[in-house]
C-alpha positions, 0 to 999 in steps of 0.5 A, spaced: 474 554 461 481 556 463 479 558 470 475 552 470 482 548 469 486 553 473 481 552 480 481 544 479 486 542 483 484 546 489 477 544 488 478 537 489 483 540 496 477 543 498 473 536 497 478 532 501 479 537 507 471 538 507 471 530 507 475 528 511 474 533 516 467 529 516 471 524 519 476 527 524 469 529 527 468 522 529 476 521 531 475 527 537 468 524 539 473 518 541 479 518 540 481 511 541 479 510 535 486 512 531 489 506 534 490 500 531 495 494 533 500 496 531 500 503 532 502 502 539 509 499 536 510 506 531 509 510 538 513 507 542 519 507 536 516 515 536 518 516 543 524 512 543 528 517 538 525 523 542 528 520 548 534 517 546 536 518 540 535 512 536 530 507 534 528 503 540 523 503 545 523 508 551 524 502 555 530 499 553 535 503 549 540 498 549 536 494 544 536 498 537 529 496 533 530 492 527 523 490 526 521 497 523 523 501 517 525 508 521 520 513 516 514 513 520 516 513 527 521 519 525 515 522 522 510 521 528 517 524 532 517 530 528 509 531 528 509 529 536 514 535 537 509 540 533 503 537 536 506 538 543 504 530 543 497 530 541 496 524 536 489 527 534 494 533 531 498 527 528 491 524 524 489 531 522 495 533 519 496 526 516 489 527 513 492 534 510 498 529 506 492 525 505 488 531 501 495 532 497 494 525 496 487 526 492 490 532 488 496 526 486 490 522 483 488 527 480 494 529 477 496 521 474 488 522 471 490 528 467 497 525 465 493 518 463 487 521 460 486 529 459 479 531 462 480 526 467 483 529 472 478 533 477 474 527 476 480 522 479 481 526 484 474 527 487 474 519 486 480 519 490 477 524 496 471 520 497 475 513 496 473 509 503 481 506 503 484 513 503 480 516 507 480 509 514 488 509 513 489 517 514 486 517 520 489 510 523 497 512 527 500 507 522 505 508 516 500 506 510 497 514 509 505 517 508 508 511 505 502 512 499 504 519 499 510 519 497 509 512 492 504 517 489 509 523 487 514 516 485 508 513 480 507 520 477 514 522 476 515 516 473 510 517 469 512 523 467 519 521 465 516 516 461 513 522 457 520 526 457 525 522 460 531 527 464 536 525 468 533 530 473 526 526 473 528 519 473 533 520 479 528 524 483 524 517 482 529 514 484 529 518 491 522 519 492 522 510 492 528 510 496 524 514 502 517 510 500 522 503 502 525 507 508 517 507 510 514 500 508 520 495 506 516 493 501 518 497 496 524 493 496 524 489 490 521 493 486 527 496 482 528 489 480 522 489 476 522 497 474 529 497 471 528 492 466 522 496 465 525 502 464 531 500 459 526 497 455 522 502 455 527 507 453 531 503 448 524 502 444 520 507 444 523 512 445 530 510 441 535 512 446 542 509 445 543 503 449 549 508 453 544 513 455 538 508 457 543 504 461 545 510 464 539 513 465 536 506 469 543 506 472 541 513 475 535 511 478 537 505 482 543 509 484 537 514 487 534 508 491 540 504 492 543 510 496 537 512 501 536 505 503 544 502 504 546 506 510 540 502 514 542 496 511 548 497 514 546 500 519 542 492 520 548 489 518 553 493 524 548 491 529 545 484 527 549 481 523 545 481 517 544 485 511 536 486 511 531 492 512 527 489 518 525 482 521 518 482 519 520 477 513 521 470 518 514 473 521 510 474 513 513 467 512 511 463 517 505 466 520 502 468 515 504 465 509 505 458 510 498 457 515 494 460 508 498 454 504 496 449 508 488 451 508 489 448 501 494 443 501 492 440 508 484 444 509 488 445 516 484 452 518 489 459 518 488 460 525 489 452 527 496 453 522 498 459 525 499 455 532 501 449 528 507 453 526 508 456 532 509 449 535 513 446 529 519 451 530 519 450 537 520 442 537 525 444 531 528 450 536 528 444 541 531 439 537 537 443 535 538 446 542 537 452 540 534 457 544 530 462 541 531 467 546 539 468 544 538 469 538 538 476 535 531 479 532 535 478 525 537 472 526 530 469 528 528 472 522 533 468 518 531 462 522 523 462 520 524 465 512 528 458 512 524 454 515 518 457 512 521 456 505 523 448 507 516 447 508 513 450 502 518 447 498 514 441 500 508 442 498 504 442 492 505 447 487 497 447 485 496 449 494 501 455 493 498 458 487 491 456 489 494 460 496 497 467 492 490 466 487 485 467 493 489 472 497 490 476 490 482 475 490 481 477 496 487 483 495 482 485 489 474 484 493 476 486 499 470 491 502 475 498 504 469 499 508 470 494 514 475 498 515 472 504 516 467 500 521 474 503 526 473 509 526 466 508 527 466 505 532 462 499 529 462 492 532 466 487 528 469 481 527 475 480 524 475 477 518 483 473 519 479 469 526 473 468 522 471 461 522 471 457 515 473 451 512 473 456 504 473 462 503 466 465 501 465 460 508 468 465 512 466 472 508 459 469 510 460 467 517 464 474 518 459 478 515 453 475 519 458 477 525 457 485 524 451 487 527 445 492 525 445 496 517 453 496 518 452 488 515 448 491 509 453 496 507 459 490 507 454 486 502 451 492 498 460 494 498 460 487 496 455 488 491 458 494 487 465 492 487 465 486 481 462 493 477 467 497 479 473 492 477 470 491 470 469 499 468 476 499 472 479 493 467 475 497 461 480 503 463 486 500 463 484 496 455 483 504 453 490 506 457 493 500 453 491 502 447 492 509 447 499 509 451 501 500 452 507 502 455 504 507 460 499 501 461 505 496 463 507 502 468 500 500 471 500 493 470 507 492 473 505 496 479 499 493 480 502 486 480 507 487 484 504 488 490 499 482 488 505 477 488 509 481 494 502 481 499 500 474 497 497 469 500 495 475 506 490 479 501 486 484 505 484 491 502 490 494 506 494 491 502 492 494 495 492 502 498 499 504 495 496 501 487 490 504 489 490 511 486 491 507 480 485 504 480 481 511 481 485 513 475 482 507 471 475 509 473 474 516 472 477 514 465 472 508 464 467 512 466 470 519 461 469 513 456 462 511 458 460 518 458 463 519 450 460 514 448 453 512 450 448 518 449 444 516 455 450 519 460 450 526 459 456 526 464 460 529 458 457 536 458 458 536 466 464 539 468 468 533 471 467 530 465 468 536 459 475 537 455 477 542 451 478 541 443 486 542 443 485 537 449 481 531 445 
């Protein structure tokens, strides 16, 4: 049993390598395949701080980019040094932190739930999600990684605080904001949390919690400052990246007035684009003077005007259905990328509700793909229901642990909102495998019908139990 115990983590490596190996196959028959929209955005940043030094674009050094976090293009920069820029080698290598990522899983498993772990971490080898984003040349598979070693070393915390662990934490959420900006506000939701957790439950003096969540946002506070002011120094704005006005105006308000005004996403997009051209006109303003923080401003303040007016039951309705969305949404049509399988997307599908555009869409994929997404869209409410059995047990075992996940998961639920879309649930992702292989360690428990408890995924030793 001990050798078995011992060899598990290098036994999910194995798996995810040998899976994901599978797939790079595939990315060398056709290379093209790695690339997404924005993936030519990362590249041109990436070989920019090659060039140049700093992050901008090769063919304009003189204008810094602020429309992206420095982590991934740095990393690309760094890997395309050691790939002698080969992009298949920076996929290969981000399908290896990927495997890694597996393991991660399968260590959170453990901590939640002893006897889990090889089975999270299998889970997690084969999870469709983690597997399309390892393979595109975006941020998405790096910044899980890192948020991965934060969520299990805060979860470790939570079982032994120190002082050491809650400033590594700190560290590891500092470099995953660095990456994807946004993680940004997640401190204002953890502290809290935390200091709770600490006064509570573990009946630290109301000095020494305070001190250890002070020590945790100092650790965030002291990676991402520098790029702020960084920002600030050369836009005149405190703010990590120009995507807020972006996120706001073209994808939050359009999916608003879906609700409120049945105008369709696409139609509200050109409707937005236009309005802030007539407001640009009418103030004099010309857009092409403004700074890319500036505009940025001016689009979340307009954005906001609106949304100010309208009904309240419209924006829930908007963040419901895009959480939904969040939750539902098949990972498998991302995989249609990589293989090269002819789609439409789903953001330009015609529909005046939503189940109308997921029919119109799946009814646009041609051939057995279309049967994979409706069989994907079968199993999903299944797996949702054994995941939210997972987490009544997790509560009822360790309900601070449990808030730990709940707090995760809502997080990125509320921040991506109304823009719901199975990318956009990759950083709570291994959460949910985690809740899985618990449910279905439980169901093997409890029904004498599943065996799966004699089997090794399942097995724990006595002194575990």
């Amino acid at each position: 049993m001990q050798s078995y115990f011992s060899k598990k983590w290098l036994i999910v490596c194995a798996v995810a390598v040998v899976v994901r190996g599978i797939l790079f196959l595939q990315a060398l028959e056709r290379p093209p395949v790695i690339y997404q929209p924005d993936s030519r955005m990362y590249m041109g940043l990436a070989e920019g701080l090659l060039l140049h030094g700093d992050l901008s674009y090769p063919e304009t050094p003189e204008k810094p980019n602020m429309e992206r976090m420095p982590g991934y293009p740095l990393f690309l920069a760094f890997l395309l040094t050691l790939f002698s820029g080969s992009y298949l080698g920076v996929v290969s290598f981000q399908a290896l932190l990927d495997s890694m990522s597996c393991v991660l899983v399968g260590v959170l498993g453990e901590r939640v739930r002893p006897g889990t772990g090889l089975l999270a971490g299998i889970l997690a080898a084969i999870n469709i999600n983690m597997l399309s984003y390892a393979f595109f040349v975006l941020n998405d598979s790096l910044f899980l990684l890192i948020f991965l070693l934060g969520i299990v070393g805060l979860v470790r915390f939570m079982g032994t605080p120190s002082w050491k662990s809650v400033t590594i934490s700190g560290v590891l959420l500092g470099l995953g904001t660095l990456v994807r900006p946004v993680l940004f506000y997640f401190p204002l939701f953890l502290l809290p949390f935390l200091w709770i957790f600490l006064l509570w439950n573990k009946r630290m003096s109301f000095v020494r919690s305070t001190g250890h969540v002070l020590a945790l946002g100092a650790a965030f506070a002291m990676l991402v400052t520098p790029w702020l002011m960084r920002n600030y120094s050369l836009g005149g704005r405190f703010q990590l990246t120009s995507q807020a006005g972006e996120h706001l105006a073209q994808y939050v308000v359009p999916f608003v007035w879906q609700y409120s005004k049945g105008i369709p996403f696409i139609e509200g997009m050109k409707k937005m684009n236009r309005d802030m051209e007539k407001e640009a006109e009418k103030e004099g303003v010309d857009w092409n003077t403004l700074g890319p923080l500036e505009q940025s401003e001016r689009r979340v303040d307009m954005a906001v005007s609106i949304l100010k007016k309208e009904p309240l039951p419209a924006i829930a309705k908007a963040w419901l259905y895009g959480m939904v969305k969040n939750l539902f949404a098949p990972a498998v049509v991302d995989l249609s990328y990589l293989l090269a399988v002819e789609r439409p997307h789903f953001f330009y599908t015609q529909g005046k509700t939503l189940l109308d555009r997921g029919v119109n869409f799946v009814k646009g994929i041609k051939g057995w793909f279309g049967w994979v997404v409706v069989g994907s869209l079968v199993l999903m409410p299944i797996v949702r229901l054994a995941q939210l059995w997972g987490l009544v047990w997790l509560f009822r075992k360790d309900a601070w642990v449990g808030g730990i996940f709940v707090l995760i998961i809502g997080y990125f639920l509320l921040v991506s909102g109304p823009v719901g879309y199975a990318k956009y649930r990759l950083p709570f992702e291994p959460l949910l495998i985690v809740l899985l292989a618990v449910s279905i360690r439980e169901i093997a428990l409890r029904f004498p019908l599943a065996r799966l408890s004699s089997s090794p995924l399942c097995q724990v030793s006595r002194d575990q139990r």
